[in-house]
FIKOLZA-1660 file (N, C-alpha, C; in steps of 0.1 Angstrom, whole numbers, plus 5000, padded with zeros to 4 digits):
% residues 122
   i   px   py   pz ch aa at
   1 7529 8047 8948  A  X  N
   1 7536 8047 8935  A  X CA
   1 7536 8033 8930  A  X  C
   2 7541 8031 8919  A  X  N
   2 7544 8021 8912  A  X CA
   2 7555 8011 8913  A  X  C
   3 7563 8016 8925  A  X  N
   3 7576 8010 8925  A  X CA
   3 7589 8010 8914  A  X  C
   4 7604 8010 8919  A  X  N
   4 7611 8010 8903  A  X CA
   4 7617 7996 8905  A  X  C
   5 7620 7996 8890  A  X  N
   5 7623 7981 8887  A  X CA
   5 7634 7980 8888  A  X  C
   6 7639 7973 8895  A  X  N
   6 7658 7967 8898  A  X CA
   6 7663 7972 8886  A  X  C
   7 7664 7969 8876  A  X  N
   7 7677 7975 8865  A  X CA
   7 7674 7992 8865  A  X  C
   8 7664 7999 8873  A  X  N
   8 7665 8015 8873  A  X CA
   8 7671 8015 8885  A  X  C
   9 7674 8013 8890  A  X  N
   9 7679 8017 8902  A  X CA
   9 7695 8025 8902  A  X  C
  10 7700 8017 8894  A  X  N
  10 7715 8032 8891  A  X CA
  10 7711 8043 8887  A  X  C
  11 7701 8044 8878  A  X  N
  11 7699 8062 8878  A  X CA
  11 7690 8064 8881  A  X  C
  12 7684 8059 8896  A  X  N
  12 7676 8068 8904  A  X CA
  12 7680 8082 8909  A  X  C
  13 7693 8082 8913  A  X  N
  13 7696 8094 8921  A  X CA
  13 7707 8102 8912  A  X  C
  14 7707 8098 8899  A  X  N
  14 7714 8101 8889  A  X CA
  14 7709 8121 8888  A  X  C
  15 7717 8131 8884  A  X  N
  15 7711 8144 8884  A  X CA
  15 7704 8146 8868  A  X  C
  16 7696 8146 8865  A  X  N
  16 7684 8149 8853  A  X CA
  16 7674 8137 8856  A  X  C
  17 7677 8125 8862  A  X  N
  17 7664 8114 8858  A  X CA
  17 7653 8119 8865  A  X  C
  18 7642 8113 8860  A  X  N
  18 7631 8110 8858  A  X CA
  18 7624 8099 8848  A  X  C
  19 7616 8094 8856  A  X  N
  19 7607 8083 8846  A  X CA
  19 7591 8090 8846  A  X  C
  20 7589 8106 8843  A  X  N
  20 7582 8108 8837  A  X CA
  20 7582 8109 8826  A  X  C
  21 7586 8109 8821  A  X  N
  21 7590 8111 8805  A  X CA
  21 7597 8102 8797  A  X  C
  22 7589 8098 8788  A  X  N
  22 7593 8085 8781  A  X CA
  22 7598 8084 8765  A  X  C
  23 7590 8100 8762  A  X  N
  23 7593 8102 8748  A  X CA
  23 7600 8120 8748  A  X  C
  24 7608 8126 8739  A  X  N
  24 7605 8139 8740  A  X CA
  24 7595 8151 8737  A  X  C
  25 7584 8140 8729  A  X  N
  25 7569 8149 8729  A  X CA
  25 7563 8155 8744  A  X  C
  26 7569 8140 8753  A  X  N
  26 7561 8142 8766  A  X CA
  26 7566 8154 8771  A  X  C
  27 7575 8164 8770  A  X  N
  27 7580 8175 8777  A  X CA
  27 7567 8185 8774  A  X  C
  28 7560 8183 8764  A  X  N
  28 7548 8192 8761  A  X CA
  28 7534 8191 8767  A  X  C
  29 7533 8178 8777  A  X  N
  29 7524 8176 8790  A  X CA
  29 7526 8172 8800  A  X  C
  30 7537 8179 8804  A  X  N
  30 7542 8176 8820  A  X CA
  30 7530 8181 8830  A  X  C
  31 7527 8170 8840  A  X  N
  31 7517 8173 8844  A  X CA
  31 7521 8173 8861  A  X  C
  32 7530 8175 8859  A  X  N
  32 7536 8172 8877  A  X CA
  32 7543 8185 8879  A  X  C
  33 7547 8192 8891  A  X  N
  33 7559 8199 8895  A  X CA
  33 7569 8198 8895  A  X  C
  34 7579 8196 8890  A  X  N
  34 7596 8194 8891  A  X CA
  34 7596 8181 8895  A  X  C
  35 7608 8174 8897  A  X  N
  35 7613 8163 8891  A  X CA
  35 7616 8155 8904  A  X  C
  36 7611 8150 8908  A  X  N
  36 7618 8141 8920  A  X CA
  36 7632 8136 8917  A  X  C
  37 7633 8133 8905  A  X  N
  37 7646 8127 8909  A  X CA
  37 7660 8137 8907  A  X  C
  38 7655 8147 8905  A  X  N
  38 7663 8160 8907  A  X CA
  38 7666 8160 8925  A  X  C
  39 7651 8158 8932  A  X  N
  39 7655 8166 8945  A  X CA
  39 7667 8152 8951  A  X  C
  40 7665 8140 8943  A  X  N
  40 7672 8128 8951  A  X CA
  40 7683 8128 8948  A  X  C
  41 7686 8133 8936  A  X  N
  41 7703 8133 8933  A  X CA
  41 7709 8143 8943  A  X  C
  42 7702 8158 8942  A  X  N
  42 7703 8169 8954  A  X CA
  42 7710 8163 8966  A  X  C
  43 7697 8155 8973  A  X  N
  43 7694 8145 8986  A  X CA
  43 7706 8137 8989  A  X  C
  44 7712 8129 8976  A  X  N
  44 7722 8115 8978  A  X CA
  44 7735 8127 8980  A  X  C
  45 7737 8139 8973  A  X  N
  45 7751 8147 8978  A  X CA
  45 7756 8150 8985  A  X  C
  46 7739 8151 8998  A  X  N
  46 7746 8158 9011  A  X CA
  46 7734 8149 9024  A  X  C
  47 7738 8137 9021  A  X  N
  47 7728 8126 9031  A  X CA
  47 7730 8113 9025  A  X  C
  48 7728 8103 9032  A  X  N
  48 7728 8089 9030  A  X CA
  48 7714 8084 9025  A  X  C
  49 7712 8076 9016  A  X  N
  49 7696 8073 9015  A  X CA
  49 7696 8063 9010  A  X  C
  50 7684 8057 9010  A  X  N
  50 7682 8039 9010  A  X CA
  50 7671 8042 9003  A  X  C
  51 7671 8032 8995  A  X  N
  51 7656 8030 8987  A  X CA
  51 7651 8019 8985  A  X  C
  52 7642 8015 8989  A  X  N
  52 7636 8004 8987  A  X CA
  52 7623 8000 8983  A  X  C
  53 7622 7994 8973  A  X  N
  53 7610 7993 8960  A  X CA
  53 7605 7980 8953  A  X  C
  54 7596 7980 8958  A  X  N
  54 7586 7965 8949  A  X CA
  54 7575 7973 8937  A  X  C
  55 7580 7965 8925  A  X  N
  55 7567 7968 8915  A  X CA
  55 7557 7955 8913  A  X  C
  56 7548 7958 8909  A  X  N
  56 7534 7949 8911  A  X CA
  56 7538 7935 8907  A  X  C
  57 7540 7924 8911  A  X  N
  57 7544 7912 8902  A  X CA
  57 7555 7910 8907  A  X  C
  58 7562 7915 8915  A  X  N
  58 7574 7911 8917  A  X CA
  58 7574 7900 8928  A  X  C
  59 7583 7892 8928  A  X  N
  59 7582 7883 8943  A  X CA
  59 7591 7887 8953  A  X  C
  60 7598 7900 8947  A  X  N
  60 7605 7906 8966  A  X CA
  60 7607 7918 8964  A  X  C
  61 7608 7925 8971  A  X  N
  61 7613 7944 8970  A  X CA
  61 7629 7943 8970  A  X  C
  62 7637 7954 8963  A  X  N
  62 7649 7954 8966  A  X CA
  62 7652 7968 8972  A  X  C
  63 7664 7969 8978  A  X  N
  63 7669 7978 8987  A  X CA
  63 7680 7984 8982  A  X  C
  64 7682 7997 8984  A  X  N
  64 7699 8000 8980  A  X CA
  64 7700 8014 8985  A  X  C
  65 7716 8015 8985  A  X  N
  65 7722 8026 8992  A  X CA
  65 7726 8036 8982  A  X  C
  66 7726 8050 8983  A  X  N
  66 7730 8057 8972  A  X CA
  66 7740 8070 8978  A  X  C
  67 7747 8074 8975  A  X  N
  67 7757 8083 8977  A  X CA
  67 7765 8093 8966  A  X  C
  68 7764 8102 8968  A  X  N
  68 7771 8118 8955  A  X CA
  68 7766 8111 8940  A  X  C
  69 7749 8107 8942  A  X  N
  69 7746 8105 8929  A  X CA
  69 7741 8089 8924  A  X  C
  70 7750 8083 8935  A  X  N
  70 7754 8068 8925  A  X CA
  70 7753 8055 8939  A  X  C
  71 7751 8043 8932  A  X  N
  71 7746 8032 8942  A  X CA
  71 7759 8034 8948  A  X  C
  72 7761 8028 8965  A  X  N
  72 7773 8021 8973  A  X CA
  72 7769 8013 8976  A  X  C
  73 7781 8006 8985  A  X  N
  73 7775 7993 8990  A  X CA
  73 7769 7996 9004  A  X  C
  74 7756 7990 9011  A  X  N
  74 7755 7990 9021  A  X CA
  74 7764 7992 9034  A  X  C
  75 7772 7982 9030  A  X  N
  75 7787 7982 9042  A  X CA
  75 7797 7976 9032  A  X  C
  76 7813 7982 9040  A  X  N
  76 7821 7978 9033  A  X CA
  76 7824 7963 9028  A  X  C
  77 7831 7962 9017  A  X  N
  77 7835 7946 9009  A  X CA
  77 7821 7945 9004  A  X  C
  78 7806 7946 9004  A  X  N
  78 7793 7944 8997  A  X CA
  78 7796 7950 8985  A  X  C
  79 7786 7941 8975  A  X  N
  79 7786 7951 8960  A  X CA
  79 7775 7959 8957  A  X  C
  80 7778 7971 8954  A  X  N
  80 7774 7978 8950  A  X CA
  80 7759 7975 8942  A  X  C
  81 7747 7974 8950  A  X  N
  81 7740 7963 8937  A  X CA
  81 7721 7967 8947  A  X  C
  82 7716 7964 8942  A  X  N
  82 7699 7966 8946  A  X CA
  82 7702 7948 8953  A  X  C
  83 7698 7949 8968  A  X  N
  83 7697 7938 8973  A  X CA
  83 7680 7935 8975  A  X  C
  84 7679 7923 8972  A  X  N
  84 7666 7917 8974  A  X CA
  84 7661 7918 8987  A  X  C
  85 7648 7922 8993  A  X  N
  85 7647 7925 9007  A  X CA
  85 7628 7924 9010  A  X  C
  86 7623 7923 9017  A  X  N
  86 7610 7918 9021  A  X CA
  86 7603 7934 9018  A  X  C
  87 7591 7937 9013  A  X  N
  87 7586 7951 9012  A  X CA
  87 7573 7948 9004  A  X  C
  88 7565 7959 9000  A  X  N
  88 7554 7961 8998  A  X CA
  88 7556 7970 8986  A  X  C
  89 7540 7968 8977  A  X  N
  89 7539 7976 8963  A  X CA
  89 7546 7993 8965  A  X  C
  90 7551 7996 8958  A  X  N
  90 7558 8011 8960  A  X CA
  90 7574 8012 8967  A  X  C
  91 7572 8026 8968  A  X  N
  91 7591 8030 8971  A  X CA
  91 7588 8036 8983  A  X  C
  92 7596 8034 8992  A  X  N
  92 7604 8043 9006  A  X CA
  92 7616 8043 9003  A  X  C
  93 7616 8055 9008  A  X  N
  93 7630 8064 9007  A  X CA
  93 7631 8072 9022  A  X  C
  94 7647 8067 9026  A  X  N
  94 7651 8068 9040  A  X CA
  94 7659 8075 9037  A  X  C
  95 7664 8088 9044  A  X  N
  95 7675 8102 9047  A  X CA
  95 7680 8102 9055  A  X  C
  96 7692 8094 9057  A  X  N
  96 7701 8100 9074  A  X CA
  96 7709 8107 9069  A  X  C
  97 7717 8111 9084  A  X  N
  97 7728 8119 9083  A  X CA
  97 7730 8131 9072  A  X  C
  98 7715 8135 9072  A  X  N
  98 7717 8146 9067  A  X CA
  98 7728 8161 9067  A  X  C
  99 7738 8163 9055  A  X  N
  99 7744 8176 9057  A  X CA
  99 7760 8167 9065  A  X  C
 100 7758 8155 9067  A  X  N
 100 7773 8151 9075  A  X CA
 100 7784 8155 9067  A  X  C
 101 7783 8156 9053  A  X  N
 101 7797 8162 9049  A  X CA
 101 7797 8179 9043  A  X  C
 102 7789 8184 9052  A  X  N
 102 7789 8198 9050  A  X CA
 102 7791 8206 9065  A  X  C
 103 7799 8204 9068  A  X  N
 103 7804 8211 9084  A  X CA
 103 7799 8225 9088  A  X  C
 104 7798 8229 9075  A  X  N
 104 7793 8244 9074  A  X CA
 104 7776 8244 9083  A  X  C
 105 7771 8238 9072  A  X  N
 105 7754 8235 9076  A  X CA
 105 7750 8228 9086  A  X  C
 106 7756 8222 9090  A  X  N
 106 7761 8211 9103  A  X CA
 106 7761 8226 9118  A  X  C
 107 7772 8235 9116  A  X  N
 107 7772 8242 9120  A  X CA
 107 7761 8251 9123  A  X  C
 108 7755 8256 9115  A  X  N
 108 7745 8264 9118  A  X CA
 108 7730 8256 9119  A  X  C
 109 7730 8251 9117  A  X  N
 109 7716 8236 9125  A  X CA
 109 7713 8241 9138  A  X  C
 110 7705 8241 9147  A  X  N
 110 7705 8241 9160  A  X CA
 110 7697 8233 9164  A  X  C
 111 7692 8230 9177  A  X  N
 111 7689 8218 9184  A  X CA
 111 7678 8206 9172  A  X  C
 112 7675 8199 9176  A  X  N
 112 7670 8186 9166  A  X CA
 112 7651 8193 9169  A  X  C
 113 7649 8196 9176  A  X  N
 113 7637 8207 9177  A  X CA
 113 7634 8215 9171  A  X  C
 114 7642 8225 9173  A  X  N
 114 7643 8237 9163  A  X CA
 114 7640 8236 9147  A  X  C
 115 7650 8225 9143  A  X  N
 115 7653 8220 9131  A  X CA
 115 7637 8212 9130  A  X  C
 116 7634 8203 9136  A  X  N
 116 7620 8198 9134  A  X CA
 116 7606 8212 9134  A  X  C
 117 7605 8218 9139  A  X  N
 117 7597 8228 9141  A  X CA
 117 7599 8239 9125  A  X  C
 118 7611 8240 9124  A  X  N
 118 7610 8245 9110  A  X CA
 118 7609 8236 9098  A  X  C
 119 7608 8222 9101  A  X  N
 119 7603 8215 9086  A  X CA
 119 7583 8216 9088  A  X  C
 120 7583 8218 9100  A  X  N
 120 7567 8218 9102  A  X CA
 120 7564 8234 9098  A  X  C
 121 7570 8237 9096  A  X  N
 121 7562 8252 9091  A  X CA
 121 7564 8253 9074  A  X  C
 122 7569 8243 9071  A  X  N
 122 7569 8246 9053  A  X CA
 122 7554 8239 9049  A  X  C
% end
């Protein structure tokens, strides 16, 4: 990818964004599947996730935490904010603790096997 630029980073995981679409003509050559940043807003409601992104020209990647939508801070008393951090052209995107505030889903999970074996069959 292209990497996103530090001032997008609050509505990455925002529910509607996307930066495919720049004008509203462009809704009439969507050339992609559904919306990534749909599945990330999804992703930030029920999992912790970090993002960290350098665009071409930049002199560092920045990092950030996202939660029910919206930046947090890495750890408590930190601000809320895209921290500058060592990385390469493009985005990673890290998912822990998947489902931790859903007890329900948590519940019916079974071994970390299981669960792996069925993301390998999609």
């Amino acid at each position: 990818g292209h990497g996103i630029l530090k001032p997008d980073f609050p509505r990455v995981c925002e529910r509607f964004a996307t930066s495919k679409l720049k004008a509203y003509e462009d809704l009439e050559s969507i050339e992609t599947f559904g919306f990534r940043g749909e599945a990330l807003a999804s992703i930030s409601h029920v999992a912790h996730v970090t993002i960290t992104s350098m665009v071409e020209g930049s002199p560092c990647a920045y990092k950030a935490c996202f939660s029910e939508g919206h930046l947090v801070p890495a750890r408590p008393g930190e601000a809320a904010e895209p921290k500058p951090c060592a990385g390469t052209k493009g985005t990673q995107i890290v998912v822990e603790d998947m489902f931790y505030n859903a007890p329900t889903r948590l519940k019916a999970m079974k071994g970390a096997g299981d669960e792996y074996g069925r993301v390998l069959q999609v």
